[in-house]
C-alpha positions as CSV (number, residue, x, y, z in Angstrom):
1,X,17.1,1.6,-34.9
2,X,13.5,2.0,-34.9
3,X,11.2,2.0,-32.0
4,X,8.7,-0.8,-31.8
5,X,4.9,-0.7,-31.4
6,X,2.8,-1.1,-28.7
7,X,1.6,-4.2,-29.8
8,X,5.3,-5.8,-30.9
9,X,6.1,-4.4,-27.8
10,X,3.1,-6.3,-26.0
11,X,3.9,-9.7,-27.6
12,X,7.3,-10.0,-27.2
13,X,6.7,-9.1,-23.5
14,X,3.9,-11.2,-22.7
15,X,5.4,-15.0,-22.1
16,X,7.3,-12.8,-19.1
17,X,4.6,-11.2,-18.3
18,X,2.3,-14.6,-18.1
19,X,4.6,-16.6,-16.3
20,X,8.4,-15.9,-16.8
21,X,8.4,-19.7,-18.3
22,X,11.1,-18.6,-20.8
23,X,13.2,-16.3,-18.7
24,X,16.1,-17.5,-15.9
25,X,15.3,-16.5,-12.5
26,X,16.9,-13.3,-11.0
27,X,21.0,-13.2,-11.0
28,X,23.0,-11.7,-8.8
29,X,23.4,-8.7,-11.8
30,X,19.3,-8.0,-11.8
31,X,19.1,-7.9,-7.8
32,X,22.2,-5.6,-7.4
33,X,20.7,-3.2,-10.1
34,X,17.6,-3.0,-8.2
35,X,19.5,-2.3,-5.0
36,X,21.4,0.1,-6.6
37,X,17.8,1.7,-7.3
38,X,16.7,1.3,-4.0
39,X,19.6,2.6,-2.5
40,X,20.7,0.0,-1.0
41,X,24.7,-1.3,0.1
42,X,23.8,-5.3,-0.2
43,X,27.3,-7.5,0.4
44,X,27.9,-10.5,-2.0
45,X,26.3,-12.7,0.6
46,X,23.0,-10.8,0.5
47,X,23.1,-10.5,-3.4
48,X,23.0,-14.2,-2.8
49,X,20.8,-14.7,-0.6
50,X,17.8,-12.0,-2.0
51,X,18.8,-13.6,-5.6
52,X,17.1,-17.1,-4.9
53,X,14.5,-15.7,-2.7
54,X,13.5,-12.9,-5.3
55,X,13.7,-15.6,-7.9
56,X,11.2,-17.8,-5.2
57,X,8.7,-14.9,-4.9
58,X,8.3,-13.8,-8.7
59,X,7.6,-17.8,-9.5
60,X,5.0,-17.8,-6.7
61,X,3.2,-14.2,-8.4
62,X,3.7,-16.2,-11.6
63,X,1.6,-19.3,-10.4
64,X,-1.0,-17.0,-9.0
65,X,-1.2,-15.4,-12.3
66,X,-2.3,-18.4,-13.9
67,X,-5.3,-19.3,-12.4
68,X,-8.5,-19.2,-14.2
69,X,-10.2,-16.1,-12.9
70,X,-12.5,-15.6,-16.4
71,X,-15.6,-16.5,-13.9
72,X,-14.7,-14.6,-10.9
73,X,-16.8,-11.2,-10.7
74,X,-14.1,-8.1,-9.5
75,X,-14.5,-7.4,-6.0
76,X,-13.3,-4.9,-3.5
77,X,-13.6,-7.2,-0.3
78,X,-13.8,-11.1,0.3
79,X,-16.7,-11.4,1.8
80,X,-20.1,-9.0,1.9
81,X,-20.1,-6.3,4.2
82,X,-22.9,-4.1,4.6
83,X,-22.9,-0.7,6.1
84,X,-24.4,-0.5,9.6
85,X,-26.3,3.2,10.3
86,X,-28.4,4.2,12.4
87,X,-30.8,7.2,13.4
88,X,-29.6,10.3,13.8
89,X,-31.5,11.1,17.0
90,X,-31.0,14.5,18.7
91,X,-30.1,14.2,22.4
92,X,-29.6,17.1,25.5
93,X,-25.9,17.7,26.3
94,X,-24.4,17.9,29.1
95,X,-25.1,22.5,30.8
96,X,-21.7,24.0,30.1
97,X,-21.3,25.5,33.4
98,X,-21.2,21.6,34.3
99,X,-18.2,20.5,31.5
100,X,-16.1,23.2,32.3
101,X,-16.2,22.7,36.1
102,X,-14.6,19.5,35.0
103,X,-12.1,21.1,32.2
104,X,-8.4,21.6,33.6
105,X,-9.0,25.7,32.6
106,X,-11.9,27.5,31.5
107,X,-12.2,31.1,30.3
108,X,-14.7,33.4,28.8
109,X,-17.1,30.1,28.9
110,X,-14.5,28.5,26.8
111,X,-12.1,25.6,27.1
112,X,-8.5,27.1,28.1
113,X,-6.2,25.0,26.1
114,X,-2.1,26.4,25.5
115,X,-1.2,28.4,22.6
116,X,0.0,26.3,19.7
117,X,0.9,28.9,16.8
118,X,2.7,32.4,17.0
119,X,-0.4,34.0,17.4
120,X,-0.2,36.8,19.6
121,X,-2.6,36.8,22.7
């Protein structure tokens, strides 16, 4: 058995690929399998259940991908957003005698906070 090319590969993929005209919608057999990847315990009722609406959701993606989109420039957002900056002007702060009068504990002119590694003190 030989191993097929990329491009047999590509065109005997790509009606699937385009719209999943030609294939059946997901059986019970395809949704089990991928909960069996996921990990998932599904009962026959959810097999079901997740079969149709699996089978709903990949014909919805399919109708999406058939939209004319050879005209529509890539974009990152819907709409144009521009970066708002301002001036980076330098301002006094506050005398540190003054923030530490308000800090819960100060020491050494420092902020007191608790000891969070296994650092000795």
């Amino acid at each position: 058995m030989s191993t097929p090319s990329p491009q047999e590969t590509t065109e005997s993929q790509a009606p699937a690929a385009l719209g999943r005209e030609d294939t059946p919608g997901l059986g019970r057999d395809d949704v089990a399998h991928l909960a069996r990847l996921a990990r998932l315990a599904l009962t026959d009722e959810e097999l079901d259940h997740f079969a149709g609406q699996l089978s709903a959701v990949l014909d919805a993606v399919a109708e999406v991908g058939k939209a004319d989109v050879d005209d529509v420039p890539p974009m990152t957002h819907a709409v144009p957003l521009t970066n708002v900056t301002r001036e980076d002007v330098v301002t006094p702060c506050l005398p540190r005698d003054v923030v530490l009068a308000q800090a819960p504990a100060a020491e050494d002119d420092r902020f007191r906070v608790p000891q969070i590694l296994g650092e000795e003190e």
